[in-house]
py3Dmol code that shows the C-alpha trace and the ligand (Angstrom):
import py3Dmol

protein = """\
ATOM      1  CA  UNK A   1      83.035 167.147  81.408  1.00  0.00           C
ATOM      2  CA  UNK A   2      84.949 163.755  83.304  1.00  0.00           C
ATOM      3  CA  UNK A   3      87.494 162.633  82.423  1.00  0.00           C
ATOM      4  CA  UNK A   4      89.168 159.486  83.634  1.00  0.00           C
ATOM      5  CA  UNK A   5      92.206 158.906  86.159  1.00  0.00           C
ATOM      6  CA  UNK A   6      93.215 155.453  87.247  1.00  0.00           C
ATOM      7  CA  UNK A   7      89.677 154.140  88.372  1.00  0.00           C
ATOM      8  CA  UNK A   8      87.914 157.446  88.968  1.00  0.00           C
ATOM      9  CA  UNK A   9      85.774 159.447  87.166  1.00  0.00           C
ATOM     10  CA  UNK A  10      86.551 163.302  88.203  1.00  0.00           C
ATOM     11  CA  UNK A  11      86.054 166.532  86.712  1.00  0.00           C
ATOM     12  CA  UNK A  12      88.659 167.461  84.245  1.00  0.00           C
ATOM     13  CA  UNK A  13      89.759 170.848  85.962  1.00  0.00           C
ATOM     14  CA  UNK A  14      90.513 168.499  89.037  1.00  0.00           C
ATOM     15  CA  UNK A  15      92.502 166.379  87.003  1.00  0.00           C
ATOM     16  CA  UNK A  16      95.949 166.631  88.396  1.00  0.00           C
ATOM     17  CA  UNK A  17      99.035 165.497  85.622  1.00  0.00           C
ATOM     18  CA  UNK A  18     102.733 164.941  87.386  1.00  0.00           C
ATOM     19  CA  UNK A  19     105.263 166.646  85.337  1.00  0.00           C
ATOM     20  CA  UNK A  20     107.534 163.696  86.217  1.00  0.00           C
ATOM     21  CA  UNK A  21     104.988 161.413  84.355  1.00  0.00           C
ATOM     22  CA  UNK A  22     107.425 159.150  82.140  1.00  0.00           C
ATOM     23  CA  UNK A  23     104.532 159.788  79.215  1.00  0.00           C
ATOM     24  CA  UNK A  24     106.174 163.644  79.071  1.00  0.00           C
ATOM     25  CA  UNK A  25     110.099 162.785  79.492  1.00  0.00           C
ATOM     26  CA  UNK A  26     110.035 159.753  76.815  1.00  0.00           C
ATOM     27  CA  UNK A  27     106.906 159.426  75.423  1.00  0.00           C
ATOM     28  CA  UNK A  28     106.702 155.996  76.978  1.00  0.00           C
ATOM     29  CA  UNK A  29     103.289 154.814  77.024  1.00  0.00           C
ATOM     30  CA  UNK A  30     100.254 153.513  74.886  1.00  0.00           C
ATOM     31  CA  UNK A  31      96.524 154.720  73.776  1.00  0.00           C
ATOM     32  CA  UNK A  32      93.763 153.793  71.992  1.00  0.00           C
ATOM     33  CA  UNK A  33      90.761 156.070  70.725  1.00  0.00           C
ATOM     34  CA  UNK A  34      87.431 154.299  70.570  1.00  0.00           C
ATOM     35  CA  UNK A  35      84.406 155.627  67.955  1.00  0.00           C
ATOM     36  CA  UNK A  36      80.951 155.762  70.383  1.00  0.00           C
ATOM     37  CA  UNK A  37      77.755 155.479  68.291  1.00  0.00           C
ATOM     38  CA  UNK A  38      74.434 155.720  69.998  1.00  0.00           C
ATOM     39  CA  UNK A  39      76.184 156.325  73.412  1.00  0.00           C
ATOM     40  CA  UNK A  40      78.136 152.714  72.752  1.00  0.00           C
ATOM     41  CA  UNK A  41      81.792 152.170  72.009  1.00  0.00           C
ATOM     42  CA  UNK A  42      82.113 150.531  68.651  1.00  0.00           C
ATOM     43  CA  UNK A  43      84.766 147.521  68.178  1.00  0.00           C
ATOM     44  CA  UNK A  44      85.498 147.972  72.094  1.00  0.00           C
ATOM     45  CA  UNK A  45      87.001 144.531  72.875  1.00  0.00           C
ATOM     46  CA  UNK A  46      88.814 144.683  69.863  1.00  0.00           C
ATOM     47  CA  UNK A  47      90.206 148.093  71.473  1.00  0.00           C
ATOM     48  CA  UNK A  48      91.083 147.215  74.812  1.00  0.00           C
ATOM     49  CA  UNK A  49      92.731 143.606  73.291  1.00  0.00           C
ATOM     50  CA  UNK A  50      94.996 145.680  70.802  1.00  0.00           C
ATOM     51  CA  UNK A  51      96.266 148.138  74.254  1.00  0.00           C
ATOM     52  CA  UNK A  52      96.884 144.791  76.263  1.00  0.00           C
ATOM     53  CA  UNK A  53      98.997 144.000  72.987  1.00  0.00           C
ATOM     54  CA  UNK A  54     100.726 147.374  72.867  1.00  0.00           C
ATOM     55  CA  UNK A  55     101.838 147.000  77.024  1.00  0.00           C
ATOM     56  CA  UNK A  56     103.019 143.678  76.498  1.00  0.00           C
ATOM     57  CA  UNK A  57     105.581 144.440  73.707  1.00  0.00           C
ATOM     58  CA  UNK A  58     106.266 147.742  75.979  1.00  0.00           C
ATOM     59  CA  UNK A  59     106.847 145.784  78.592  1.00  0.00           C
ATOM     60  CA  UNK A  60     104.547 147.596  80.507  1.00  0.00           C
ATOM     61  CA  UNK A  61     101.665 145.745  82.815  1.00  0.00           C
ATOM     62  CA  UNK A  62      97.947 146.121  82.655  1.00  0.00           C
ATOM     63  CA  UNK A  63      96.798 148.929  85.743  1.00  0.00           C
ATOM     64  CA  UNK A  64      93.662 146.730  84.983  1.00  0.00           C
ATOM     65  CA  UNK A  65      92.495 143.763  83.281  1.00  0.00           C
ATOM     66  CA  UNK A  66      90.283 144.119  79.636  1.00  0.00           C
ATOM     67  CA  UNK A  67      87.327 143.691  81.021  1.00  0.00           C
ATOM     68  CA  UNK A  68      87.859 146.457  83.833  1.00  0.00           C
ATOM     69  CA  UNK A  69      89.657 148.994  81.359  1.00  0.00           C
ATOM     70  CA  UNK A  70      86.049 148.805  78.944  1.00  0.00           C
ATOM     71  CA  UNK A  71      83.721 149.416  82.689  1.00  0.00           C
ATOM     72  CA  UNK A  72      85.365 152.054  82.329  1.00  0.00           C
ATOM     73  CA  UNK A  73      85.473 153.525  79.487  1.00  0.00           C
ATOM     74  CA  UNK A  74      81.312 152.745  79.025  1.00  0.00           C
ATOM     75  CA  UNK A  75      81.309 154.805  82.570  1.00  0.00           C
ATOM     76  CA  UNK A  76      82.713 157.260  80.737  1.00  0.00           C
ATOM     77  CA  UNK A  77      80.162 157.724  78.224  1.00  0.00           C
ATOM     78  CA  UNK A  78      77.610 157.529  80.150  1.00  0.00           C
ATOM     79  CA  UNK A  79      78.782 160.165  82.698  1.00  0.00           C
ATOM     80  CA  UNK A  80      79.469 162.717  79.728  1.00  0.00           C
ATOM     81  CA  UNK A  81      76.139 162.302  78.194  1.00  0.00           C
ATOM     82  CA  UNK A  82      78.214 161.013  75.218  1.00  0.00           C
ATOM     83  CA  UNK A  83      76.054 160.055  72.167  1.00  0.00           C
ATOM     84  CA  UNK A  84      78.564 160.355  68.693  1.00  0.00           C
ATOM     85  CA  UNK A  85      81.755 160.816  69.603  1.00  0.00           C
ATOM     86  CA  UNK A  86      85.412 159.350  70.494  1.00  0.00           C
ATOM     87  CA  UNK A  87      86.643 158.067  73.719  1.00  0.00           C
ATOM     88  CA  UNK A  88      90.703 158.626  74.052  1.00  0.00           C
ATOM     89  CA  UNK A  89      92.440 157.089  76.622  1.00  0.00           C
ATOM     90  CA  UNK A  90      96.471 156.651  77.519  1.00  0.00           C
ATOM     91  CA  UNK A  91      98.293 154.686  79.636  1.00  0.00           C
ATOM     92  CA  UNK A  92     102.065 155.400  80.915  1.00  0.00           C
ATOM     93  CA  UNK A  93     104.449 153.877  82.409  1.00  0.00           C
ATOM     94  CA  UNK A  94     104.110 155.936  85.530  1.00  0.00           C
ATOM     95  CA  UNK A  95     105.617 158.736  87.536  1.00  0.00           C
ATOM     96  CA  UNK A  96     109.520 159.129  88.152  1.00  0.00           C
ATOM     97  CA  UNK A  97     112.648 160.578  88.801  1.00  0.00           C
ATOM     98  CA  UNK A  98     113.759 161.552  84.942  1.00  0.00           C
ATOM     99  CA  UNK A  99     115.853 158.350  83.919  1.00  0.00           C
ATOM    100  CA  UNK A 100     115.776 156.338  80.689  1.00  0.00           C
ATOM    101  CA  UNK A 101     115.595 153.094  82.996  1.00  0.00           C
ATOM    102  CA  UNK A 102     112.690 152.209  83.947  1.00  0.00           C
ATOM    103  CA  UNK A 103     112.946 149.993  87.273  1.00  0.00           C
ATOM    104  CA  UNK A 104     109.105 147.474  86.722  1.00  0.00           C
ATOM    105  CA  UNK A 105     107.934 149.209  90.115  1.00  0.00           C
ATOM    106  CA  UNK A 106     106.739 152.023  88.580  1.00  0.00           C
ATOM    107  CA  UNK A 107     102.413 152.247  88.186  1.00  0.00           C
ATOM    108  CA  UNK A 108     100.991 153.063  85.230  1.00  0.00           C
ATOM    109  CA  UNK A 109      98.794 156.289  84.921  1.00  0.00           C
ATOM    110  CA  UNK A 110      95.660 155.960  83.545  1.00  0.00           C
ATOM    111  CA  UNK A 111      94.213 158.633  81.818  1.00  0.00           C
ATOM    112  CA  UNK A 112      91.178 159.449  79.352  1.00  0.00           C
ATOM    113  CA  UNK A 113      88.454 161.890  77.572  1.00  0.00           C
ATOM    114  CA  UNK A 114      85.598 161.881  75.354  1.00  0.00           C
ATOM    115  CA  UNK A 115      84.909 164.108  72.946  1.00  0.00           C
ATOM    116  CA  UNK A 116      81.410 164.674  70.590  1.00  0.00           C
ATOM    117  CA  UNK A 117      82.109 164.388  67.150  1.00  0.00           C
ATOM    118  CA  UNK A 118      80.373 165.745  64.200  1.00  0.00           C
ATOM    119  CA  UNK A 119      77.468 163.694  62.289  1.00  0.00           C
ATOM    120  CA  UNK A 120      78.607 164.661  58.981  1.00  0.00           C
ATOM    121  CA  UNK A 121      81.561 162.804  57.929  1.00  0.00           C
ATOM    122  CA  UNK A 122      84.338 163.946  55.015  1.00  0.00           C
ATOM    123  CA  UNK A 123      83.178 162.714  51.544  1.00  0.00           C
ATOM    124  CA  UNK A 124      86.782 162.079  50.669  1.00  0.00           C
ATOM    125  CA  UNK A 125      90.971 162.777  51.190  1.00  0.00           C
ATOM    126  CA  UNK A 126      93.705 164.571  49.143  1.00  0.00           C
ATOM    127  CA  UNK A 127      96.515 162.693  50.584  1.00  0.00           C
ATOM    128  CA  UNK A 128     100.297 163.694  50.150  1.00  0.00           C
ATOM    129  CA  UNK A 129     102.845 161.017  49.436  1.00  0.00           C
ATOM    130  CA  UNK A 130     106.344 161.072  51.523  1.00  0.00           C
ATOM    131  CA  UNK A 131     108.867 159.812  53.452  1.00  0.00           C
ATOM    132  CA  UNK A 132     108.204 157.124  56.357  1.00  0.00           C
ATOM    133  CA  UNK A 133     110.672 158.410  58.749  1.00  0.00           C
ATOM    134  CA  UNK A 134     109.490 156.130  61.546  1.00  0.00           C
ATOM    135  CA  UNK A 135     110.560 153.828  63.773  1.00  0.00           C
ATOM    136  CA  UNK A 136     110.457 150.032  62.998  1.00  0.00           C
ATOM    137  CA  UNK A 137     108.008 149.276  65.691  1.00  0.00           C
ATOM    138  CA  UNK A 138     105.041 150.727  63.941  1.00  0.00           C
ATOM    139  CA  UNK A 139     102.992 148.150  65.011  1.00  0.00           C
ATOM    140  CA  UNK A 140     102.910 149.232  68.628  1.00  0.00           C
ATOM    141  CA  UNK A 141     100.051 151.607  69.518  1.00  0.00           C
ATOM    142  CA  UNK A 142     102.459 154.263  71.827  1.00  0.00           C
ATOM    143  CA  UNK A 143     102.057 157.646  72.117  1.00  0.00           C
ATOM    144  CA  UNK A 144     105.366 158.662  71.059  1.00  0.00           C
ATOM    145  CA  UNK A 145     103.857 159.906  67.385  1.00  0.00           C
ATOM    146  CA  UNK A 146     106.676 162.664  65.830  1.00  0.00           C
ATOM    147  CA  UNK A 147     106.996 160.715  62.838  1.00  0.00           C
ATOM    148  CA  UNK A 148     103.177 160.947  62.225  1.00  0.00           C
ATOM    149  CA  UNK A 149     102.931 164.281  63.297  1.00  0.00           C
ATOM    150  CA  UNK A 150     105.856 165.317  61.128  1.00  0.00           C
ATOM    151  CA  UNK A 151     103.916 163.855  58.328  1.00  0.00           C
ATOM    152  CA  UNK A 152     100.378 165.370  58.961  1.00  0.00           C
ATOM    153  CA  UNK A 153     102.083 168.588  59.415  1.00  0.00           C
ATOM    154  CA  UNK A 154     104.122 168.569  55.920  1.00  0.00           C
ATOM    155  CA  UNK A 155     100.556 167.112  54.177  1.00  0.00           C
ATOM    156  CA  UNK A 156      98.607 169.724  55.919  1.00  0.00           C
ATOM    157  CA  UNK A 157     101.760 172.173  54.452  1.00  0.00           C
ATOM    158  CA  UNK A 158     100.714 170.720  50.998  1.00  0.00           C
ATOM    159  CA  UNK A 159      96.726 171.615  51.460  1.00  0.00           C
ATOM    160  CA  UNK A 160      96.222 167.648  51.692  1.00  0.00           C
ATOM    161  CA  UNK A 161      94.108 166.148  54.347  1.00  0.00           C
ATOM    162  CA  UNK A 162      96.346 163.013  55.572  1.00  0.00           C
ATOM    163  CA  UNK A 163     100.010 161.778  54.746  1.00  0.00           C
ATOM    164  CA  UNK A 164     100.626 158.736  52.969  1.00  0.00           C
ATOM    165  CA  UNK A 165     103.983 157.002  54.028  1.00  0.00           C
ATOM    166  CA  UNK A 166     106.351 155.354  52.125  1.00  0.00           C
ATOM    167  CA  UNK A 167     109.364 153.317  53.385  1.00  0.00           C
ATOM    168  CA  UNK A 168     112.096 152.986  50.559  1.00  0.00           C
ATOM    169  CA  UNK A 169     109.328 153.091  48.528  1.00  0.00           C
ATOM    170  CA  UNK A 170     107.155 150.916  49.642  1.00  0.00           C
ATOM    171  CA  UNK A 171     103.970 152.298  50.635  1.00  0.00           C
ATOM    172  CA  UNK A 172     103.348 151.172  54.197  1.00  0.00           C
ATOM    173  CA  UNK A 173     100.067 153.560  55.196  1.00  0.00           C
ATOM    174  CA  UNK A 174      99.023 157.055  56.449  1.00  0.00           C
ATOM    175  CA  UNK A 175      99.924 159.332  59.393  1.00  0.00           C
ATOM    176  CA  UNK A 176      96.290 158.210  61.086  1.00  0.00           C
ATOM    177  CA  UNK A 177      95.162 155.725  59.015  1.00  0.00           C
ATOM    178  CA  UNK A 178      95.698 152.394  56.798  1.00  0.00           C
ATOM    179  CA  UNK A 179      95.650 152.597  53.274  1.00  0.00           C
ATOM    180  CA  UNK A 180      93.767 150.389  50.513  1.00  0.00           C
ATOM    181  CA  UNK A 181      93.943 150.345  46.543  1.00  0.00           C
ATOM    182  CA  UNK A 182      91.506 148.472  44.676  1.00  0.00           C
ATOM    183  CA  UNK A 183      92.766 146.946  40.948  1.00  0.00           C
ATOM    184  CA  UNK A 184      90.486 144.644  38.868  1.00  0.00           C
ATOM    185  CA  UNK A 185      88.124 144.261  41.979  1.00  0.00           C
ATOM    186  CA  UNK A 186      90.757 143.076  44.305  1.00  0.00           C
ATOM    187  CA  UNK A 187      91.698 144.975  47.247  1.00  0.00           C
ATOM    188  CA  UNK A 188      95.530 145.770  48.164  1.00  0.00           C
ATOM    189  CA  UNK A 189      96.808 146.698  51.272  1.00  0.00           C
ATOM    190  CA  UNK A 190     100.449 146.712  53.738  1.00  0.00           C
ATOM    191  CA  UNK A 191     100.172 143.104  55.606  1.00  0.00           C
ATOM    192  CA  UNK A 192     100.036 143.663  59.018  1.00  0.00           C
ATOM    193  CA  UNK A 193     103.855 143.564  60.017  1.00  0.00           C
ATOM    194  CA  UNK A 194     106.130 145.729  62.329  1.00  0.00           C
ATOM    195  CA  UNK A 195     105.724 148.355  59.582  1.00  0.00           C
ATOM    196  CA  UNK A 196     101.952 149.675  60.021  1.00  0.00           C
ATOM    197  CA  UNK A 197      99.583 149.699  63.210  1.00  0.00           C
ATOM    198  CA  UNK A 198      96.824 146.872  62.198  1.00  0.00           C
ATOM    199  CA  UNK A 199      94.254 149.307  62.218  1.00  0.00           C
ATOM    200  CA  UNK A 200      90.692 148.004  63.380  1.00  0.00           C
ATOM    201  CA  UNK A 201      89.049 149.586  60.327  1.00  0.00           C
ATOM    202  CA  UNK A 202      91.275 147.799  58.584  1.00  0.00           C
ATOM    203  CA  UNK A 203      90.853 144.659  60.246  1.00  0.00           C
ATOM    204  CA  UNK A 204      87.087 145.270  59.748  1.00  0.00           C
ATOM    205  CA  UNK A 205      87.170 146.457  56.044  1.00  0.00           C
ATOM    206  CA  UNK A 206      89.217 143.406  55.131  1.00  0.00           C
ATOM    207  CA  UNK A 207      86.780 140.957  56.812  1.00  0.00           C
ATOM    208  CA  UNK A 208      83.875 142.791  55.215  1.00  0.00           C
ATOM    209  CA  UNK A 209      85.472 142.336  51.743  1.00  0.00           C
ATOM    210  CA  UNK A 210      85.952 138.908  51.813  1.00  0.00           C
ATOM    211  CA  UNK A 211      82.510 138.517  53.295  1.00  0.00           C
ATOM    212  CA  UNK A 212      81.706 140.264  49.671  1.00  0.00           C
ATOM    213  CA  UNK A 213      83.404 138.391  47.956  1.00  0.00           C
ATOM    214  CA  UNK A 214      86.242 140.653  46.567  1.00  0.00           C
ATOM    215  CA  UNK A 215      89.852 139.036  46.977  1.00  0.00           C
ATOM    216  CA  UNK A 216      92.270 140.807  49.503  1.00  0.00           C
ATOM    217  CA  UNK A 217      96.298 140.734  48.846  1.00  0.00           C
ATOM    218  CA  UNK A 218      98.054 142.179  52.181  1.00  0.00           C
ATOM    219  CA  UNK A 219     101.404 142.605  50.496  1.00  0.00           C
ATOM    220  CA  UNK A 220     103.676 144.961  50.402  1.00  0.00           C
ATOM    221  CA  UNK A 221     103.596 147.163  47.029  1.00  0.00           C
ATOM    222  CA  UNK A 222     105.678 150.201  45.762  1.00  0.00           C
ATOM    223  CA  UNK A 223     104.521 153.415  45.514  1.00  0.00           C
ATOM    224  CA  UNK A 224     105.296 153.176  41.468  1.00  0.00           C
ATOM    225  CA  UNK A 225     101.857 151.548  41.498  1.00  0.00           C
ATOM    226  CA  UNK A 226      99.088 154.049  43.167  1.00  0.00           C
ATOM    227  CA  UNK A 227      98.797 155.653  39.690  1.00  0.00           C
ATOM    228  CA  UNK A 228      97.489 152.768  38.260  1.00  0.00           C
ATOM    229  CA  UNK A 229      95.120 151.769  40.842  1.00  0.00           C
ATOM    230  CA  UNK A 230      91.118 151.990  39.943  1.00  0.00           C
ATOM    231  CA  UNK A 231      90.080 153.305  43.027  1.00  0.00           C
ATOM    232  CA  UNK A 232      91.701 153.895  46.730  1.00  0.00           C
ATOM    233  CA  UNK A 233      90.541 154.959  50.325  1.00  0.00           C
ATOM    234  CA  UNK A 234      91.870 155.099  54.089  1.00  0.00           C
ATOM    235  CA  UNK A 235      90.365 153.475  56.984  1.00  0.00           C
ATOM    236  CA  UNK A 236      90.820 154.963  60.565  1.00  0.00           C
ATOM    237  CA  UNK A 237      88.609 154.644  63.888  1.00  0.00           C
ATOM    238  CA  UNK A 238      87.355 158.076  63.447  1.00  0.00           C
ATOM    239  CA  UNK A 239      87.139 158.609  59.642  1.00  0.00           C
ATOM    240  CA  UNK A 240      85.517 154.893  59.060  1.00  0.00           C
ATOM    241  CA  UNK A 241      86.056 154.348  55.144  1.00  0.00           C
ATOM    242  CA  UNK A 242      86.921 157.638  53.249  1.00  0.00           C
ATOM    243  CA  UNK A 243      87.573 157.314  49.869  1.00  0.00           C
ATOM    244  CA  UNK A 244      90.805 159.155  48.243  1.00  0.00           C
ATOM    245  CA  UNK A 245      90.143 161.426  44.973  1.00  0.00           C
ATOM    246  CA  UNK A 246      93.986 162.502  44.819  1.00  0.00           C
ATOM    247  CA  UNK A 247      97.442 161.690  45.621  1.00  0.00           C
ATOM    248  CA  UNK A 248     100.324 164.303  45.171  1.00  0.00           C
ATOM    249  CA  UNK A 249     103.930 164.349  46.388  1.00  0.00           C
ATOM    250  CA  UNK A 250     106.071 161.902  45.381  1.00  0.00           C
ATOM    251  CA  UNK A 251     103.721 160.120  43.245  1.00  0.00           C
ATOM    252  CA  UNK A 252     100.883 162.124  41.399  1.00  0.00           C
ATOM    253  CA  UNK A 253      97.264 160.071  40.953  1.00  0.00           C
ATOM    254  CA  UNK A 254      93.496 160.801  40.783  1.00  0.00           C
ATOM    255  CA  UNK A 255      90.775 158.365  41.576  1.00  0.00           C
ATOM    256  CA  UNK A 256      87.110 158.484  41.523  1.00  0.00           C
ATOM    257  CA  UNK A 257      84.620 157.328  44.391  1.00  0.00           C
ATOM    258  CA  UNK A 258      84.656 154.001  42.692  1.00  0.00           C
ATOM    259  CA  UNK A 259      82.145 151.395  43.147  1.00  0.00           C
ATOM    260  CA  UNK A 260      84.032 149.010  45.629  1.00  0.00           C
ATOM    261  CA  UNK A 261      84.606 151.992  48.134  1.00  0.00           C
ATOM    262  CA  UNK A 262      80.751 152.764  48.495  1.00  0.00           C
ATOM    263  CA  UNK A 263      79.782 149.308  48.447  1.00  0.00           C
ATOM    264  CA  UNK A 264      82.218 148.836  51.382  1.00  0.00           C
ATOM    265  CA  UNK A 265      81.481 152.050  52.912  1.00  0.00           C
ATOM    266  CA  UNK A 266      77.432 150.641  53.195  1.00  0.00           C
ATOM    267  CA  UNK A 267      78.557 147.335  54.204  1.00  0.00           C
ATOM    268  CA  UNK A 268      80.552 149.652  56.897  1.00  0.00           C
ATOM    269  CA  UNK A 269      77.532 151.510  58.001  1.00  0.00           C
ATOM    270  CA  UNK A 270      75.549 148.069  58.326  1.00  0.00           C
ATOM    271  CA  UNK A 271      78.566 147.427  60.989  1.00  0.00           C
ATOM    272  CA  UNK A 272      77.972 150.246  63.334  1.00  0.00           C
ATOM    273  CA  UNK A 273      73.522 150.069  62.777  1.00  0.00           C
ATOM    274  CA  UNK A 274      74.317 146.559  63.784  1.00  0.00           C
ATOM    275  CA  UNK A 275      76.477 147.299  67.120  1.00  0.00           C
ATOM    276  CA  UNK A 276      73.796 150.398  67.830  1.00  0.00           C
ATOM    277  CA  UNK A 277      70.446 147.965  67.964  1.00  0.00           C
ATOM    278  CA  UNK A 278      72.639 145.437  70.193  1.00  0.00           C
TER     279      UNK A 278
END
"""
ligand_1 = """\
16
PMP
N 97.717 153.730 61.388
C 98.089 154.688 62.247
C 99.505 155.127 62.264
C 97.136 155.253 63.120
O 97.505 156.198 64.000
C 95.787 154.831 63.050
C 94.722 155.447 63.901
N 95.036 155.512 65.227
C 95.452 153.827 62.134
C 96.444 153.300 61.319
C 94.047 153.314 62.033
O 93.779 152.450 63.090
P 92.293 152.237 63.646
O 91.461 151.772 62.491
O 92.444 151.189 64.694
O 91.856 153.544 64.180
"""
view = py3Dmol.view(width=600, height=400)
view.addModel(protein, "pdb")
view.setStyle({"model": 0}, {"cartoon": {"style": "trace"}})
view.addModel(ligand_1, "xyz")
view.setStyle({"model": 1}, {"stick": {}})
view.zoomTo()
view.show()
């Protein structure tokens, strides 16, 4: 398999990492992880406009522009033969001396992977409802995660599949995901502050239920409120639209797959058939 450094495509047991890479002392860096259907990356631009997003509230600059960054990611995928699967790929600040000041000389290091994924998706989540111990800069892509990894962990701990995070007690979204309830037809979701990442399934799902006709609230909502819900389900890049049959933790619910999640999850699949035949 390649993998990707800087520009180059090279075999990943060439693939040289600096231990003085600022992405291992301080986490300080950005990603993105791309769903390839058909041997395409799906939602690409919407990708690679979200990472340009992420290094400008880092203060980081581009190692290349958009357009360059999604060469090569397609490069990627081609090289590795890569049909269904994800395309990961980070970008740090660069290589230093150890110090929490960075000095706006340093270059970014570019790295990425792909990876096949299975066909068969999960037919639903369990998810466990705790604490969002995050920062307040959620909306930042970086790949400083301990928070979310915390949180996967403890769910895991808990025989659930995914976290779901609550700030205060207001439900914000999951560990690697964004979170929907549906009430009465009408979809409810975290609006897309400093609080959550503004997932592109959830940028996708949204525009796909209003293009349905179904009424979307982004507001914030406490967690007092998943009981009641009809139905609920998580969106991520690599789980698409999964619907959620339980909650436990810190609120207790059950939910059906309910007819607004399937509906959405076609209307989903008519997405990526689309992208494939273009
Ligand atoms: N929130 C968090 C915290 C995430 O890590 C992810 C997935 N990376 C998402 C939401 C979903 O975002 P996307 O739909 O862009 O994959």
């Amino acid at each position: 398999d390649y993998c990707l450094y800087q520009d180059q495509l090279v075999p990943r047991e060439q693939l040289k990492i600096d231990p003085e890479d600022r992405g291992y002392h301080f986490g300080d860096g950005i990603y993105e992880v791309v769903h390839v259907y058909h041997g395409k990356a799906f939602a690409l631009s919407d990708h690679l406009t979200r990472f340009k997003e992420s290094a400008e509230k880092l203060d980081l600059p581009m190692l290349y522009s958009t357009d360059k960054l999604g060469e090569l990611v397609q490069q990627l995928i081609e090289k590795n033969k890569l049909e269904h699967g994800m395309v990961y790929f980070q970008m740090t600040r660069g290589i230093s001396p150890r110090n929490h000041l960075y000095t706006r000389n340093e270059t970014p290091v570019l790295t990425g992977f792909s990876k096949p994924l299975p066909d068969e998706k999960r037919e639903s989540v369990r998810l466990y409802l705790t604490d969002d111990i995050r920062w307040l800069r959620c909306d930042i892509k970086t790949i400083n995660l301990l928070g979310n990894v915390l949180a996967k962990r403890e769910a895991t701990d808990h025989q659930c599949d995914e976290a779901l995070l609550h700030r205060d007690g207001t439900v914000t979204e999951g560990s690697s995901s964004n979170v929907f309830l549906i009430k009465n037809e009408t979809l409810y979701t975290h609006p897309a502050t400093n609080l959550i990442l503004n997932g592109i399934t959830r940028q996708i799902t949204i525009r796909l239920a209003k293009a349905k006709g179904y009424t979307v609230v982004e507001e914030p909502f406490p967690k007092e409120v998943i009981k009641d819900a009809d139905e609920a389900f998580i969106t991520s890049t690599i789980h698409e639209i999964t619907p959620v049959t339980e909650v436990i933790g810190d609120e207790t619910a059950h939910f059906p797959v309910g007819p607004v999640t399937k509906m959405l999850q076609q209307a989903f699949a008519e997405e990526i058939a689309k992208h494939s035949q273009t």
